[in-house]
ROBATI-91202 format. One line per 10 residues: number of its first residue (from 1); their letters; for each residue x, y, z of N, C-alpha, C, O. Coordinates in steps of 0.2 Angstrom, whole numbers, always signed. Example, Ala and Ser with C-alpha at 12.3 -4.5 7.8 and 13.67 -1.06 7.14 Angstrom:
<sites>
1) AS) +66 -28 +39 +62 -22 +39 +66 -16 +39 +71 -17 +42 | +64 -11 +35 +68 -5 +36 +64 +0 +39 +67 +6 +40
</sites>
This chain:
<sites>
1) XXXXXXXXXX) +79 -139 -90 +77 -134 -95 +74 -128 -92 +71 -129 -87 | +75 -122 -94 +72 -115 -91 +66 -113 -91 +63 -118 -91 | +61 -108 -90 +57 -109 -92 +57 -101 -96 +60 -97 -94 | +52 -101 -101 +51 -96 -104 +45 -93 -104 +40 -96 -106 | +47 -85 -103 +41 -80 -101 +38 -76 -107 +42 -72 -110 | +33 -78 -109 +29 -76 -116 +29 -68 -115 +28 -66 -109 | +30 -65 -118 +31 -58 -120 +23 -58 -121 +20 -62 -124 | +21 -51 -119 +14 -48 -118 +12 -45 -126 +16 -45 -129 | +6 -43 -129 +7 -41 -135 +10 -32 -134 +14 -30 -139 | +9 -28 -128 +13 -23 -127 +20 -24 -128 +23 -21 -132
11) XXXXXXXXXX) +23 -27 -127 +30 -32 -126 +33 -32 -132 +38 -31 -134 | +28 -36 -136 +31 -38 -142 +28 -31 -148 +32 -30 -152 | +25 -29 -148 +26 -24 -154 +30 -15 -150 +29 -9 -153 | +32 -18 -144 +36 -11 -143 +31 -8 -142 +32 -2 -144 | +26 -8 -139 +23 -3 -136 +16 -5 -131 +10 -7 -131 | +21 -3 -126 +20 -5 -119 +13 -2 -115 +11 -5 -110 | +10 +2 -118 +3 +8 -117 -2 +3 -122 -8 +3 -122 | +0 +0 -126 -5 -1 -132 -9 +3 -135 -15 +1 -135 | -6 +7 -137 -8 +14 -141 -9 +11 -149 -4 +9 -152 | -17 +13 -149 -20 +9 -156 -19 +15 -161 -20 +21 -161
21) XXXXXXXXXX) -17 +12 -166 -15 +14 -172 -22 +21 -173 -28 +22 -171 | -19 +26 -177 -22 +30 -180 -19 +33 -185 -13 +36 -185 | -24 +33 -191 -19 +34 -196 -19 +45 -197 -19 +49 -202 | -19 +46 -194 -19 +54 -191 -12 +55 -187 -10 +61 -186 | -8 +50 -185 -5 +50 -180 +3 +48 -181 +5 +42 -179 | +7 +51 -185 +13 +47 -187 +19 +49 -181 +22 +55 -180 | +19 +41 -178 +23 +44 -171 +31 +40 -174 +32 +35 -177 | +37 +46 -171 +43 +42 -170 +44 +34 -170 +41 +31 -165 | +47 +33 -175 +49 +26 -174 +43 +18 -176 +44 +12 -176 | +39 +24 -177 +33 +19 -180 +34 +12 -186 +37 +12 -192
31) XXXXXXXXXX) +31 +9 -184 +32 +2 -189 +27 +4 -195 +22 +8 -194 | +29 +2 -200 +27 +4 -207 +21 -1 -209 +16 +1 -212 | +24 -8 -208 +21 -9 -208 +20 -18 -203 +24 -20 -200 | +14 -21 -205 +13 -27 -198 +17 -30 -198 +18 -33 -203 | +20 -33 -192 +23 -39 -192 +21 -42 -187 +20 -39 -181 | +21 -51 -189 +19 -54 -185 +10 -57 -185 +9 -60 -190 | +6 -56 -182 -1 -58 -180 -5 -53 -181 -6 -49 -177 | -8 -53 -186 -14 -49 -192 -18 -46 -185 -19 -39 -185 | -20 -49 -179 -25 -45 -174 -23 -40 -169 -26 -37 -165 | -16 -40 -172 -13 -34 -168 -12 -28 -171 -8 -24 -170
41) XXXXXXXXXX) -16 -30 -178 -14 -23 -182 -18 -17 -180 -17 -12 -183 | -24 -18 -176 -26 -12 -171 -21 -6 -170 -20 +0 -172 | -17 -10 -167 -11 -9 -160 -5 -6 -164 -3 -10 -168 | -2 +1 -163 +5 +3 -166 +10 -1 -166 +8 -6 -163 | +14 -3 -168 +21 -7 -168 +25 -1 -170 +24 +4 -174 | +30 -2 -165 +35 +3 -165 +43 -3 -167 +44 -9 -167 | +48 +3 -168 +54 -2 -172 +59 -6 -165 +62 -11 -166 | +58 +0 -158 +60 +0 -154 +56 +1 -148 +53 +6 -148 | +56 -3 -141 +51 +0 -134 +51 +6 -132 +47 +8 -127 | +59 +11 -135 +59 +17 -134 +54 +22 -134 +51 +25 -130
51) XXXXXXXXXX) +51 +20 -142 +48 +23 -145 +40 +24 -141 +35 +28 -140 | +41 +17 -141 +32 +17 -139 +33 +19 -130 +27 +19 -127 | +38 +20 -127 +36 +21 -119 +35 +31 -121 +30 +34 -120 | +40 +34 -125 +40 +42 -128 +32 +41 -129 +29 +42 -124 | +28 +39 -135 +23 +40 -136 +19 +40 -130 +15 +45 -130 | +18 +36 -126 +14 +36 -120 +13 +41 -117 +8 +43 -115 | +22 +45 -115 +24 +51 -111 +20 +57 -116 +17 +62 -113 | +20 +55 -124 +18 +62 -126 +9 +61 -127 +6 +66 -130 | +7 +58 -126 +0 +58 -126 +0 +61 -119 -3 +67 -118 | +2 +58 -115 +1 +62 -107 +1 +68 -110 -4 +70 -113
61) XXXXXXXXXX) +5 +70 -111 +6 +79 -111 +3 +80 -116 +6 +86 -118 | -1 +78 -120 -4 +82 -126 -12 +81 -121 -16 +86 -121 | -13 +76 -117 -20 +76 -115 -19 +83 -111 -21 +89 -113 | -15 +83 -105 -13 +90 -101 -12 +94 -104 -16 +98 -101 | -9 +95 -108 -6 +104 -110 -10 +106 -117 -11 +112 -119 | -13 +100 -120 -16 +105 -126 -23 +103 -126 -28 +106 -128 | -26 +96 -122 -32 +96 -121 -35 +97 -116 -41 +95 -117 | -32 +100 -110 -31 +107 -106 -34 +100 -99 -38 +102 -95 | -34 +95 -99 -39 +90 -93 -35 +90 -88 -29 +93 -89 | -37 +88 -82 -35 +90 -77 -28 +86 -77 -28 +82 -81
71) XXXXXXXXXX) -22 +88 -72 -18 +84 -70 -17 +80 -64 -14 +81 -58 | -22 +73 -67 -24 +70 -60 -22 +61 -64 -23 +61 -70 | -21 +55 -60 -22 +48 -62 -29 +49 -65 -29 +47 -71 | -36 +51 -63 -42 +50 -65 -43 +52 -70 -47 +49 -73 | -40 +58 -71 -42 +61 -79 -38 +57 -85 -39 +54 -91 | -32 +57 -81 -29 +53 -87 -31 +45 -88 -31 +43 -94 | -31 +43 -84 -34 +36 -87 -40 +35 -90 -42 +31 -94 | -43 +41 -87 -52 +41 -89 -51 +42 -97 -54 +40 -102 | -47 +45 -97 -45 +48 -107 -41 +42 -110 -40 +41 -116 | -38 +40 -106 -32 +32 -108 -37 +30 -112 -40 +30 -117
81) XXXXXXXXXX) -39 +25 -105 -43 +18 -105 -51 +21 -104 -53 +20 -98 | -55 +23 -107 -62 +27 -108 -67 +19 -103 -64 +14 -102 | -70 +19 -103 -78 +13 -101 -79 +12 -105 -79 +6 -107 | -81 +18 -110 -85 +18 -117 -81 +12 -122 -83 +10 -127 | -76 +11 -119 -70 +6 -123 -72 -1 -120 -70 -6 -123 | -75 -2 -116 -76 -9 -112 -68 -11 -108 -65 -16 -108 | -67 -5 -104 -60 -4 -101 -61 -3 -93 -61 +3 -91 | -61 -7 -88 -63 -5 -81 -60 +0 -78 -56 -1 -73 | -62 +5 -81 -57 +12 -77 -56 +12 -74 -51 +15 -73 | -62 +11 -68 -58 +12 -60 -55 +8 -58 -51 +11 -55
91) XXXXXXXXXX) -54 +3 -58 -48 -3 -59 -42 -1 -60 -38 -1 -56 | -41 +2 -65 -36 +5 -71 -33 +11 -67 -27 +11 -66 | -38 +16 -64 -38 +20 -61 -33 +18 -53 -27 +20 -51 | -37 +14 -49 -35 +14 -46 -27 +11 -42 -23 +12 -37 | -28 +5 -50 -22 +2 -50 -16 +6 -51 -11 +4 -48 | -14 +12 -56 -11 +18 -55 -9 +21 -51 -3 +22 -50 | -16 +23 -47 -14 +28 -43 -9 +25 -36 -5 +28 -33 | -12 +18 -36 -8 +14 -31 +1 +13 -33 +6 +12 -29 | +1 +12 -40 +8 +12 -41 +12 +17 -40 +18 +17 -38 | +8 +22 -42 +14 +30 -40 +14 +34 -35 +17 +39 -35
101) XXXXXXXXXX) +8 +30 -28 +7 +30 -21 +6 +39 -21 +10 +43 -19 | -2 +39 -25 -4 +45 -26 -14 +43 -25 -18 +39 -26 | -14 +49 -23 -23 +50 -25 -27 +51 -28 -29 +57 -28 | -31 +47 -30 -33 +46 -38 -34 +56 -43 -35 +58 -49 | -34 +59 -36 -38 +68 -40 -30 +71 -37 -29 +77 -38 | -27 +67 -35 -20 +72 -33 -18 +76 -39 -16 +73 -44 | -18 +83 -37 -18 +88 -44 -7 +84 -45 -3 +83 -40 | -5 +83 -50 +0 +81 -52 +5 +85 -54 +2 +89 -56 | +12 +88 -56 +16 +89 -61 +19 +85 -65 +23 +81 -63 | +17 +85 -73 +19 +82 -78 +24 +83 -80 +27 +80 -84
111) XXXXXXXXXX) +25 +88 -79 +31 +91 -82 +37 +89 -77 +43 +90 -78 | +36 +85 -71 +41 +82 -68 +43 +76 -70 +39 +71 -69 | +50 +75 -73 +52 +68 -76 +50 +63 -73 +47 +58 -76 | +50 +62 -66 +48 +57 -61 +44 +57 -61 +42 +52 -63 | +40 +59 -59 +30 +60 -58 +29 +56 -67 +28 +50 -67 | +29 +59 -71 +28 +56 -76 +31 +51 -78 +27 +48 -81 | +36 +48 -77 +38 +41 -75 +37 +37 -73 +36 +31 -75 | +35 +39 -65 +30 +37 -61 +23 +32 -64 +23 +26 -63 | +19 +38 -67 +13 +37 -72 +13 +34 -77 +10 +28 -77 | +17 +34 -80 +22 +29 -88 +21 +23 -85 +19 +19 -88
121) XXXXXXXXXX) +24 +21 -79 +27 +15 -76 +20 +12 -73 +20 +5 -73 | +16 +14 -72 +11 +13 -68 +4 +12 -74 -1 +9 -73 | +5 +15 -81 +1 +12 -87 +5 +8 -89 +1 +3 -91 | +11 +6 -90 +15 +2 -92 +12 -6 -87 +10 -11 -90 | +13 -6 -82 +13 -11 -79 +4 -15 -79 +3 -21 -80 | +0 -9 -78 -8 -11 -80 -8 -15 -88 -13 -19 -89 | -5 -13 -92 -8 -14 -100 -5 -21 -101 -7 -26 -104 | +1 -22 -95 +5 -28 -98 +5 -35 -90 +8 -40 -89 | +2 -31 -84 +5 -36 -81 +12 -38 -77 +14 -42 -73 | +15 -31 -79 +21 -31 -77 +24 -26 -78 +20 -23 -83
131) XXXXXXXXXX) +29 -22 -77 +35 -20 -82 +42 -21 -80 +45 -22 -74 | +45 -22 -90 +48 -25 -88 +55 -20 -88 +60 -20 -85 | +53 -14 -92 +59 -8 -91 +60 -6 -83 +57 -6 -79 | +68 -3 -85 +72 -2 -78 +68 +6 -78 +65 +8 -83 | +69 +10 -72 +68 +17 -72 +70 +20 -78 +67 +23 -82 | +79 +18 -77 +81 +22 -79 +80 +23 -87 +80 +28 -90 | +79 +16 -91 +78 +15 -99 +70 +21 -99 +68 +24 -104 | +66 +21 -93 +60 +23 -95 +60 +32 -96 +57 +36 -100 | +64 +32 -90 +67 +41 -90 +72 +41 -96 +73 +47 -98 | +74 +38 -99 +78 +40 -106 +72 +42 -112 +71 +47 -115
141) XXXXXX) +67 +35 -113 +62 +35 -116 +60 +42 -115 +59 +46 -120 | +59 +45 -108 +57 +52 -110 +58 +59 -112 +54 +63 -113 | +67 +59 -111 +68 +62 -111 +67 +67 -118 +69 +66 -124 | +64 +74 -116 +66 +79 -121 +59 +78 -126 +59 +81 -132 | +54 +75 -122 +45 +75 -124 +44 +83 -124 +43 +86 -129 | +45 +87 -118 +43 +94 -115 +48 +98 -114 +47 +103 -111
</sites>
């Protein structure tokens, strides 16, 4: 018999950042409404994981380009996963920066698909423990955000 690998809760409602519901916030492809386990209804559900890796990308560039924060691993996670959330951000931080083989204040381009795939792939894999998308599904997720 095989064994089978429990899908994470980023995993299973499509969204891999776990980006928590706000009702200010109607993103593509958003689930209407809960399905499955009442304690995840914090947490966005999306219809597809397209949807929720784009949301991730487009937080990135709404934190950078309209809430003007630096383009660095530190800022951005610091505004991801905050302390104030009981989120070990230099952890998070670091863990990051190591994925995209960058320095945590390295000034960034976001506007480079890869750089930000990069980033994407590097909160993806913190939130979940893994990631399980290829590059390439994660560069389609974003294409056409900026």
């Amino acid at each position: 018999m095989g064994t089978t690998t429990r899908l994470t809760r980023g995993e299973r409602n499509n969204n891999p950042g776990n980006i928590r519901q706000n009702p200010h916030i109607q993103w593509k492809g958003l689930v209407t409404h809960i399905i499955g386990v009442p304690s995840e209804a914090a947490f966005c559900q999306f219809i597809d994981s397209t949807f929720g890796i784009r949301a991730i990308g487009v937080t990135i560039h709404t934190y950078v380009t309209m809430d003007k924060i630096d383009s660095t691993v530190d800022a951005v996670i610091s505004r991801w996963a905050p302390t104030a959330d009981n989120n070990n951000t230099s952890a998070y931080i670091a863990s990051v920066s190591y994925d995209c083989n960058v320095g945590s204040t390295d000034s960034l381009d976001f506007t480079d698909v890869d750089t930000l795939k990069n980033l994407v792939k590097g909160i993806i894999t913190h939130e979940n423990g893994r990631c399980i998308y290829a590059d390439a599904y994660i560069l389609n997720a974003l294409e056409g955000i900026f």
